[in-house]
N, C-alpha and C positions, 0 to 999 in steps of 0.2 A: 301467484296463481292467476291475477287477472291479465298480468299482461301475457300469459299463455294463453288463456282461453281466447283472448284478443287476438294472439297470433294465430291459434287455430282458425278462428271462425273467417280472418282477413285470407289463409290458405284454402280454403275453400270456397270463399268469392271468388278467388282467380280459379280454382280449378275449372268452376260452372263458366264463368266469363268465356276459358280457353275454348269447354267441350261445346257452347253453344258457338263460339265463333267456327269452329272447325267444321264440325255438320252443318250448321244454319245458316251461314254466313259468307259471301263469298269473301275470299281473299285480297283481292285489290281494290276494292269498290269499297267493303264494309255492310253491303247491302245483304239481306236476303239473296242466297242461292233459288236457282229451279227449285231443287228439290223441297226447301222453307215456302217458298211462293206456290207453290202447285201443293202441297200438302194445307198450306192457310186459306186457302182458296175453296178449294175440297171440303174443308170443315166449315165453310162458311157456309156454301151450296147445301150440303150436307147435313145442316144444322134444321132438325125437324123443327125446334121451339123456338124458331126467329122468323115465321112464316114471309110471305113474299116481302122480295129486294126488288130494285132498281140499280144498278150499280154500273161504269164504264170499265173497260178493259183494253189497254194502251200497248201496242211494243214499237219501240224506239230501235232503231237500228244506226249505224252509226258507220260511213258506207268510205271502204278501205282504210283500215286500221290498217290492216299489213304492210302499206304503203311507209305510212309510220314506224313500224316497227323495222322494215328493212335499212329503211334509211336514217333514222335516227338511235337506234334499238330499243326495246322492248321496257326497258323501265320512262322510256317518254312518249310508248304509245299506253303502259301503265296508269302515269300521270293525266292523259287525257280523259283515260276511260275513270278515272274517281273523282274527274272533274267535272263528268256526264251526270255521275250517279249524284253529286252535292246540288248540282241544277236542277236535279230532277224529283228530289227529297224535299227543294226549299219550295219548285213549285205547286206543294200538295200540303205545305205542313200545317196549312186550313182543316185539314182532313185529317182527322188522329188516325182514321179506322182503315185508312188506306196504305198498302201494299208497294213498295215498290224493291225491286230486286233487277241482278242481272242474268238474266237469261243462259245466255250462252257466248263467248265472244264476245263480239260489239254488241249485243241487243238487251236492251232490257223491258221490263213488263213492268207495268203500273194497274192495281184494280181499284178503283173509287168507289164504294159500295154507297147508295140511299142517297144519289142526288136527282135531281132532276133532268130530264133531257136537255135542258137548255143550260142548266149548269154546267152538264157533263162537253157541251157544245163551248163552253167560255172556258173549259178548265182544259178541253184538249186543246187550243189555241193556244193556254198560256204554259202548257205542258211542251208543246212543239216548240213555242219560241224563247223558250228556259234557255234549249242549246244553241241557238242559233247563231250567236255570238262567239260560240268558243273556236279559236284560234289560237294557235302556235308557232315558234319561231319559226317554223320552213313552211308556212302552211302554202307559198306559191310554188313551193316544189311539191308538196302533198294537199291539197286541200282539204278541209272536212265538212262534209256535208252528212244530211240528215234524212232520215224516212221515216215516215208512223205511221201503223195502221191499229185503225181507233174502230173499237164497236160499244154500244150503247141497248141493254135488255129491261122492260119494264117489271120482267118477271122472271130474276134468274132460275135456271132449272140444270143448267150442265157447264161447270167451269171449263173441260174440254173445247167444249164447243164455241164457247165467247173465246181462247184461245184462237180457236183452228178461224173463224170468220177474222180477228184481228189479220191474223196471218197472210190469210187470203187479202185483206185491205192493205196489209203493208207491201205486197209481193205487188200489187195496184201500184202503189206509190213508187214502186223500185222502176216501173216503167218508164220513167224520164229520167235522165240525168239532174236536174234541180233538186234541193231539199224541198219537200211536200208531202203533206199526211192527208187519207184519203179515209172516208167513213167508208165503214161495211154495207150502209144502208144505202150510199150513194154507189156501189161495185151493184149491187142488187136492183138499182133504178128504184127503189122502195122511199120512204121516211123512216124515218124514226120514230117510231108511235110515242105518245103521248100518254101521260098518268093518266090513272082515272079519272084524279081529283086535281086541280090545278090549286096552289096554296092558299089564294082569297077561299076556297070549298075547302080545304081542309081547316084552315084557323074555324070556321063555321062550326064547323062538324067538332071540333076538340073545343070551342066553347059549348057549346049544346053540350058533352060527355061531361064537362067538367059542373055545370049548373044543373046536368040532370044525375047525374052520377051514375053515368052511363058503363060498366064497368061491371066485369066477374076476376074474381080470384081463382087459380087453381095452384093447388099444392103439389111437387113433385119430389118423392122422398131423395133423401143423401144416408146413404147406409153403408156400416162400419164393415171396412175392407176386413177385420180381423176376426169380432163375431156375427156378421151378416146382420146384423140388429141393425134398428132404423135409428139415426144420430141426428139429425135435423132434415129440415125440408127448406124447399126452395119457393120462394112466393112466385108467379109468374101472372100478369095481370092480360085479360082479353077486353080489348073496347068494344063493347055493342055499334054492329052497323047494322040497323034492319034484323034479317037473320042471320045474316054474317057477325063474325068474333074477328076481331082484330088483333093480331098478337102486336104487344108491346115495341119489338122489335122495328116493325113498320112503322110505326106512329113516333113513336121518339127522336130520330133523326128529324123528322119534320115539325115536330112540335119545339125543339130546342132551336130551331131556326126563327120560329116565330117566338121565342120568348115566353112559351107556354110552360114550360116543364116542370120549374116551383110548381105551380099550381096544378100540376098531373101528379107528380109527387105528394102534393100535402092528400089528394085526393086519393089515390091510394092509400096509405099511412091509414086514413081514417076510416074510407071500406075494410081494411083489415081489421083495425079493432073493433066495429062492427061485428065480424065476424068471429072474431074471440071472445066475446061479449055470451055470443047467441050459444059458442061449445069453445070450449080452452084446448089449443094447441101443449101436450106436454113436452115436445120436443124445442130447439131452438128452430128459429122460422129465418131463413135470408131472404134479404129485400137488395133490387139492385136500385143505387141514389144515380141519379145524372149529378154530373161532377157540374151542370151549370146549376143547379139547385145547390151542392154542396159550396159554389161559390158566391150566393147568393146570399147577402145577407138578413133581408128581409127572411127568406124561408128558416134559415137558422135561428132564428127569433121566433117562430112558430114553433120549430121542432125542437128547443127546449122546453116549451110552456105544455108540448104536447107530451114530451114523454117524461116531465113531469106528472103528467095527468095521468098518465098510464105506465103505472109503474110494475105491474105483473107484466106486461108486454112488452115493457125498455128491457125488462131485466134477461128474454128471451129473442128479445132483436140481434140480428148480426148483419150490420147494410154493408153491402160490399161494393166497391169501388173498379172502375178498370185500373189496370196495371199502367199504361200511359198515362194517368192524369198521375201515378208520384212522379214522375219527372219533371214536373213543375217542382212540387216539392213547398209548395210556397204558405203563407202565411194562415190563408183560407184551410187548408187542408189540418191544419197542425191545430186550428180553431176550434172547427171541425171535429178533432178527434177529442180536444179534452172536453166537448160539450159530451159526448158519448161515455165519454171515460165518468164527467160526471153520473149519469143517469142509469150507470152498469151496463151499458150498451157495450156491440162488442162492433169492431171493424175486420174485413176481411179484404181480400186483393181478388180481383175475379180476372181471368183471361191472362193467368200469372205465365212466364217465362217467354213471351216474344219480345220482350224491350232487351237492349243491347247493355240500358243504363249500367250503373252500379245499384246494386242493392241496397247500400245507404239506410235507407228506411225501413230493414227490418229492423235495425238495431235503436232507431229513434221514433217509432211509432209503435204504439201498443197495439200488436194486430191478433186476432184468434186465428185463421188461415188464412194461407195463401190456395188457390184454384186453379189447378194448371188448364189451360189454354188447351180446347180439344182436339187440336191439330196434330198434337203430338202423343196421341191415341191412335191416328192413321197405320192400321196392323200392328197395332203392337207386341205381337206376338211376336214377331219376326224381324218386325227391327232395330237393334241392336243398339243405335246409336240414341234411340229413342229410351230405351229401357235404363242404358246407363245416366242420360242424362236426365227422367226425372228421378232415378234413384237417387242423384249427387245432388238433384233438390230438396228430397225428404230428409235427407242429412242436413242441411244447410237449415232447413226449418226447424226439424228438431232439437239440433244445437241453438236455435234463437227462441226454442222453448213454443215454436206454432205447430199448428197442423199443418200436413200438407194433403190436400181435399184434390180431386181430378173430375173432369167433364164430359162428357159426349161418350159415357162407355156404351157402342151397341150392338156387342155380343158378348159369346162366352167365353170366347177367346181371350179379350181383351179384359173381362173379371178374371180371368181366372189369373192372368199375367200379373195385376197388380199387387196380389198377394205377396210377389216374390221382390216389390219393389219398394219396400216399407211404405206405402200408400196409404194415409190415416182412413180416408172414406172417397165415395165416387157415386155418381147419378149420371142418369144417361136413360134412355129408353128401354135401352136393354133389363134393366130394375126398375123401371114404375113410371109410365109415363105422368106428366101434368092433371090431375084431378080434380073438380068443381067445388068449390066450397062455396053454402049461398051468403050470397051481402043484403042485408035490410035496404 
């Protein structure tokens, strides 16, 4: 009986493997398609509770490939083009949260969400000359050369639109015969604007939050796809600036650069039980961990002592984790979980189904859900390939005994659709935005 249910559960790894490479995935590259890239993009923009980005937006161009293909054929202009995409993967793989697919043909897109202009200025450099190198045997009969057009938004508002200007910068670049990538802000005779805060002002600013406990909670319900009943909530924390609220979103990418996020982490952790303190949450409560705190072992050493101390509120915790960080897979995480495991804690996967990996880790890590990734909500009414494949993930989960939880629903469309796709629960705007609860 086990090694059936073994086989089952190993036949439906591959099945989801298959369905997500076929929609999501181009075929020669292994990368993200348009359609994966333009819809993660979209939910990103999209995403009301991660308030403003900064982020770059890249398309590589890759200038007569059909040269290649005529004269060599088609499986060695193949070869070139997943030679592109390995250059172009290795030079972002600093960047969990970044994007890179193949366009269309020779072109591909890269998004870098939450660096700075000047990052985004050293990472399109080292983006451009990832390929610069690549050559093949007739390349004096064919040469390969290169084009990028790069744009850079302090405050993204239209993924369209950071598109259509790359475009217009790369069409810039196509004007010379040399490989050279050309900024959107230099076709405009413009800069690049500059953050508000430059990072010596924000370490400032997140030490001040952190010593004065600068800092609101707001709760935003997860409610049961079957009896509409509320099943847990979602913690979402806002940084006081002035009379500005800062959503979490912003501030974390910057604050894990400086080394700050244990101690944003433990500081949250303890506004909430504050706040539990003052009226008792009866629902489960998720909290998301930065995976540099989960690897940290000083903070691990607080957060057992802590949720020892708090033991009605361990026993209603569920921290969830990005999907990207099991692909490590490594020692810290597996730590990590039997510290939870001790204290009745529960662990969850957030931003579940855009990793290519193996699954692996449902079957070796104690998880309460998996949260699929809100991109693939994009109409889900009507798209088909969307419907079927997280159905084949609710199966997948429920044979390994989880839930499977969804994000970003924001209409009625989209509730209504999940019913028909065994969908344990789901939050989104469209069911209860983010809500203030006070902190001492």
């Amino acid at each position: 009986m086990a090694l059936h249910l073994k086989a089952v559960f190993e036949d439906q790894l591959s099945l989801i493997d298959r369905l997500q490479k076929q929609s999501f995935q181009d075929a020669v590259t292994g990368l993200s398609n348009r359609s994966d890239f333009d819809n993660r993009l979209r939910s990103y923009v999209d995403d009301r509770e991660a308030g403003t980005h900064t982020g770059a937006l890249a398309i590589v161009a890759l200038h007569d490939i059909s040269c290649v293909n005529e004269y060599a054929g088609r499986g060695e202009g193949n070869a070139i083009l997943e030679s592109v995409g390995q250059r172009l993967q290795n030079a972002v793989i600093d960047h969990p949260r970044a994007i890179v697919a193949r366009r269309q043909g020779p072109e591909f897109s890269l998004f870098i969400p939450d660096i700075t202009p000047e990052e985004g200025d050293a990472l399109g450099e080292k983006i451009f000359g990832a390929v610069q190198d690549i050559s093949w045997l007739h390349n004096e009969k064919c040469p390969l050369s290169f084009h990028m057009g790069y744009t850079f938004h302090t405050n993204i508002t239209s993924g369209p639109e950071m598109l259509g200007e790359a475009d217009i910068a790369l069409r810039q670049a196509k004007l010379g015969s040399a490989s050279r990538w050309t900024k959107f802000a230099d076709v405009q005779n413009g800069d690049v604007p500059v953050l508000g805060k430059p990072l010596n002002e924000w370490e400032v600013f997140l030490n001040q939050a952190i010593q004065n406990r600068l800092v609101a909670l707001h709760y935003q319900p997860i409610i049961s796809v079957q009896d509409k009943t509320l099943l847990a909530q979602e913690v979402y924390v806002r940084f006081l600036n002035g009379k500005d609220l800062l959503a979490a979103a912003v501030v974390v990418p910057i604050a894990e650069r400086l080394g700050l996020m244990p101690s944003l982490d433990r500081l949250i952790l303890e506004s909430l039980a504050s706040a539990e303190r003052e009226k008792e949450t009866p629902t489960k409560l998720c909290v998301n961990l930065s995976i540099v705190s989960v690897k940290t072992s000083g903070f691990l050493r607080w957060l057992d002592n802590f949720l020892a101390s708090q033991r009605r509120l361990a026993a209603k915790l569920v921290f969830e984790v990005p999907e990207y960080a099991m692909k490590a897979n490594d020692a810290s995480l597996r730590a990590f979980s039997q510290l939870l495991q001790k204290h009745g804690t529960s662990l969850g996967i957030d931003h579940f189904g855009l990793e290519s990996a193996a699954f692996g880790y449902l079957s070796s890590l104690p998880l309460h859900h998996l949260k699929v990734h809100r991109s693939f909500l994009c109409e889900l009414d009507t798209n088909l390939d969307n419907q079927f494949y997280i159905k084949s993930l609710a199966g997948l989960a429920h044979n390994s005994g989880l839930q499977l939880w969804v994000e970003g629903v924001e209409n009625e469309q989209e509730w209504d659709q999940l019913a028909e796709l065994d969908v344990d629960a789901a939050q989104g705007y469209f069911l209860g935005v983010p809500a203030l609860r006070t902190v001492d």
